[in-house]
N, C-alpha and C positions, 0 to 999 in steps of 0.2 A: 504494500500500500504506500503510496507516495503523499506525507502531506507535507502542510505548510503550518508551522508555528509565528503566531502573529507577531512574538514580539521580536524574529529573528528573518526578514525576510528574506527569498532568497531571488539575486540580482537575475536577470530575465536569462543571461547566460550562463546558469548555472543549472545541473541537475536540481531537482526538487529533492529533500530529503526522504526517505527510505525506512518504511518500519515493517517488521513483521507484527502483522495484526492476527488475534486469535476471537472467536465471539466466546463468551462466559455468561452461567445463566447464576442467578444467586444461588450462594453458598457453593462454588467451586475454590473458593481458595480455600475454605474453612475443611474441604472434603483434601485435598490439596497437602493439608498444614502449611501451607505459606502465611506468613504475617504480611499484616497491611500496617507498613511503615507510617501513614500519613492518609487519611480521610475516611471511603467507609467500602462495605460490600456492594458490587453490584443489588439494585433492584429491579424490579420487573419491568417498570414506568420509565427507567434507562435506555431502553431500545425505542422508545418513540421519542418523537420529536415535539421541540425543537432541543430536548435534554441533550442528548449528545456525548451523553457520561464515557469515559472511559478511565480504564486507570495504567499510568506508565511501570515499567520497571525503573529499579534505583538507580540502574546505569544513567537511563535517561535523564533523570531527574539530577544526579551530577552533573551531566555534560551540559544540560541547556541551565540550573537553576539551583547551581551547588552552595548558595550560599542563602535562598531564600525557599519560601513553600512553594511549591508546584499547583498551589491548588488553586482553581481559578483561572488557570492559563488557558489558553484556547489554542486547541493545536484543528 
C-alpha cells in the first residue's frame, strides 16, 4: 500500500512511501499477545468511514515521530 503522511510530504519526484498493510478485526492483538504501546484496540465502527483508524508499528512511529505521540496523525 502506498500512502502519504500529511505532515511529511513527498516532492512530486519522488516514490510515495510504502507500507505493508494487514486488515485486523477487534481483539486480534489481545488473541496475538502483542501490547499496544500507545492508544486502543481496533473496533468495529473502525472500518467505516470517515474513521479511518489504523494503528502503526513502533518502527514506524520512531522513524516518522520518535520524539512525540503518533496519535492523531493522518497518514
Amino acid at each position: 500500500m502506498t500512502a502519504r503522511i500529511e505532515e511529511f510530504p513527498v516532492e512530486e519526484s519522488q516514490f510515495p512511501l510504502s507500507f505493508l498493510a494487514r486488515r485486523a478485526m477487534p481483539g486480534h492483538f489481545a488473541t496475538m499477545e502483542v501490547a499496544i504501546i500507545e492508544g486502543r484496540e481496533f473496533i468495529l465502527d473502525d472500518r467505516n468511514p470517515p474513521l479511518g483508524s489504523l494503528i502503526i508499528s513502533e518502527s514506524i512511529k520512531r522513524e516518522f515521530w520518535p520524539d512525540v505521540s503518533a496519535l492523531d496523525k493522518r497518514i
